[in-house]
N, C-alpha and C positions, 0 to 999 in steps of 0.2 A: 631384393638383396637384403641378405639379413647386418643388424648392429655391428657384428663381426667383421664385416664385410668391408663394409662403410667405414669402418675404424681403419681398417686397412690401406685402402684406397685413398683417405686423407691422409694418412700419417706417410704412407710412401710415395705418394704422389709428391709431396714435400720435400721427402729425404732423397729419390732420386738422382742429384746431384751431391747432394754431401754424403750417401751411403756411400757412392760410388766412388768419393774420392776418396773416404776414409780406409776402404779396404782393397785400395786400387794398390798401393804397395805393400801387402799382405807378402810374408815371404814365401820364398818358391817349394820349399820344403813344405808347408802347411796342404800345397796345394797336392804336392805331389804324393804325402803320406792320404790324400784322401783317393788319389788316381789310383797310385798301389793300392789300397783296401779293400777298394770297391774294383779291382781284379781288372780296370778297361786297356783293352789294348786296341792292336792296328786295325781289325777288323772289326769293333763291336760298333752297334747304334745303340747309341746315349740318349735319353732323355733327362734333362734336369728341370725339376719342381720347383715351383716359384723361384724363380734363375735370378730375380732381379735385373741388377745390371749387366747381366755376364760376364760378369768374372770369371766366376768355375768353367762355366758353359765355354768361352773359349780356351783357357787353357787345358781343358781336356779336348779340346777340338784339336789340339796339336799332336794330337795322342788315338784318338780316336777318326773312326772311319766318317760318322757322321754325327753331329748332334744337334738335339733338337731342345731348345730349352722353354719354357710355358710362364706365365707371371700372370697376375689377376690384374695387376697395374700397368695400366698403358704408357704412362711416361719412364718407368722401370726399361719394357722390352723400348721401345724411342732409347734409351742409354747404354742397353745390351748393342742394340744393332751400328749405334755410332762407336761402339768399341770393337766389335767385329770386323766396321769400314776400316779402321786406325790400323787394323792386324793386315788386312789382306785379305782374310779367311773369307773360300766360300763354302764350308764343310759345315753351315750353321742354319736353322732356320729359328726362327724366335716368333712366339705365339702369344696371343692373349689372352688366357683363357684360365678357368677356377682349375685347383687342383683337385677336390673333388664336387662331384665328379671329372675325372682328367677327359680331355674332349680325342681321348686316342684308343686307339681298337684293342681288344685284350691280344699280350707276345709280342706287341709290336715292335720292342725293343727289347736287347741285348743288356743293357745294366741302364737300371734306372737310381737316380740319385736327388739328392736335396741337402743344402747346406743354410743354418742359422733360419730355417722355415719352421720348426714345428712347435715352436714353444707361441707362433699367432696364432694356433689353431684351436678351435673350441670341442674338435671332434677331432684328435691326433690320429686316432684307430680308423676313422673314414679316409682317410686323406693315408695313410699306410697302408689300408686296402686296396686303393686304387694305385697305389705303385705298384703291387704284385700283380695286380688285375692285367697291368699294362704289359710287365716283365714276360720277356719269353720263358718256359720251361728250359731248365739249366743256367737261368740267367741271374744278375744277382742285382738283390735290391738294397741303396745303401743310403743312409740318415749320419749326416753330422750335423750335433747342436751342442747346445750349452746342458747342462744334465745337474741334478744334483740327489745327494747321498740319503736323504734323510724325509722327512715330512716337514721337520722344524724349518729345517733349511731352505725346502721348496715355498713354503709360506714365509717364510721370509725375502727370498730373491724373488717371489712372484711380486710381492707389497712393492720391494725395491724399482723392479724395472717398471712398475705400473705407473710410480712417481717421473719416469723419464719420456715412457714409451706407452699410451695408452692401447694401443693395438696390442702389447704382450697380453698373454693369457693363462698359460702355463708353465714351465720349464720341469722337461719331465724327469722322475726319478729313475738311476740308472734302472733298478728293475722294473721300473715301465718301461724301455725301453728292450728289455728283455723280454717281458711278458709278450711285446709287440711280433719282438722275433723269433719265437718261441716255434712259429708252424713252419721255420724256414732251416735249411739246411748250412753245414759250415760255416757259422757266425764266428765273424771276424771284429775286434776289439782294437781301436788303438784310440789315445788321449793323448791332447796337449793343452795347454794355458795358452789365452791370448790376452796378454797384457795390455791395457787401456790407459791414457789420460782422462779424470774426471772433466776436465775444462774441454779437453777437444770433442768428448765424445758427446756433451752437454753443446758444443758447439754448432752439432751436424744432429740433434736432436730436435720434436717440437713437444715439450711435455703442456700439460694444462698451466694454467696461472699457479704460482707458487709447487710446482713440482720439482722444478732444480733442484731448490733448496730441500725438499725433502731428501732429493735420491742423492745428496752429498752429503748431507746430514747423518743416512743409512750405511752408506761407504765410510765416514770420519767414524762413526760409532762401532766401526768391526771390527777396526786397526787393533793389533793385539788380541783379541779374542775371537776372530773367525767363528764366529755361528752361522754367517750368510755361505762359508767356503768360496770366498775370493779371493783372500790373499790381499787383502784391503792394506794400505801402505803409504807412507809419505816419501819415501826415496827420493823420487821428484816432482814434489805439487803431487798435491793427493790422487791416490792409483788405485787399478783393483786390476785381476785377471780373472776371465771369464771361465770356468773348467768346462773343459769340450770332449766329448766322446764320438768319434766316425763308430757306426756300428753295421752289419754286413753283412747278409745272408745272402743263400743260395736258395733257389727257386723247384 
């Protein structure tokens, strides 16, 4: 298991229950501009990419024929599956397994998807590869994450979230995110802002020694000048929003 890896595995084996609380009343809209984008209806088989807690994974299971969601983290899918129990839902299976290589057979599924997954990745293009790899012909393969505009920018919200989050690695620019979907048919675009507390979100985080205070330090210093592109704020107790792009191709 490579550094990458390992970083992952500590850091969300940790966050497990406080990922899962902090995005457990995410609003219904959020989820459902990602359902519409990513085209799933009554009949499709879902796959979702490091699923976490299942979140997404079962609300599109209400939506969807079947789905199946995958996480590298064992106590992640252990949080997926006791929120699956809470639903009712048996239209779900949840798996342990790397996203690349994904441990599923190439067309296996109808729309494959991943949410706030690709900015851990040290190789975004392998781990994109094998969502198409997986996706049936006609099928549509969909990436919502955090995105940003510029180079300055990306080197600056990568520094930032590294002071909170050691497992972050990248946050891609939008046109890497283009570049990605470029061999894919009818790319579909939609963006929202997810507004954050610095205190809650430092709350349900595990940065290294003395990394709060940096990554609040980086959010107080943006206020008014937006270089980082969050929207950095005191409104109430120092704030920021994440810019998010769902992005959507066809197979």
């Amino acid at each position: 298991m490579d550094e990458q890896r390992e970083l992952i595995l500590d850091q969300f084996t940790r966050q497990a229950i406080p990922f899962s609380q902090l995005h457990a009343k995410d609003d219904a809209q959020i989820h459902q501009l990602l359902i519409n984008t990513a085209g799933i209806e009554a009949n499709d088989n879902v796959l979702d990419v490091a699923c976490g807690p299942g979140l997404v994974a079962c609300e599109v299971a209400k939506v969807a024929r079947h789905v199946t969601g995958v996480d590298l983290t064992p106590a992640m899918i252990e949080q997926a599956r006791k929120h699956q129990q809470s639903l009712a839902q048996t239209n779900l299976d949840f798996v342990v397994g790397d996203a690349h290589p994904l441990p599923f057979a190439d067309g296996e599924f109808s729309r494959v998807i991943t949410r706030y997954s690709f900015h851990h990745f040290t190789k975004p293009e392998l781990a994109f590869a094998e969502m198409v790899r997986v996706c049936r012909p006609g099928g549509r393969v969909t990436v919502c994450d955090v995105f940003m505009n510029s180079t300055e920018q990306a080197d600056l919200y990568d520094r930032m979230e590294k002071h909170r989050d050691p497992s972050h690695t990248h946050a891609l620019q939008l046109n890497e995110f283009e570049a990605l979907f470029s061999g894919l048919s009818d790319v579909r675009r939609e963006f929202y802002k997810y507004p954050v507390s610095v205190d809650v979100l430092l709350s349900r985080s595990f940065p290294e020694p003395g990394g709060a205070d940096s990554f609040r330090k980086m959010v107080d210093g943006d206020i008014g000048v937006d270089r980082i592109g969050i929207d950095a704020n005191r409104d109430n107790g120092l704030g920021f929003a994440f810019p998010v792009v769902i992005i959507s191709g066809k197979k």
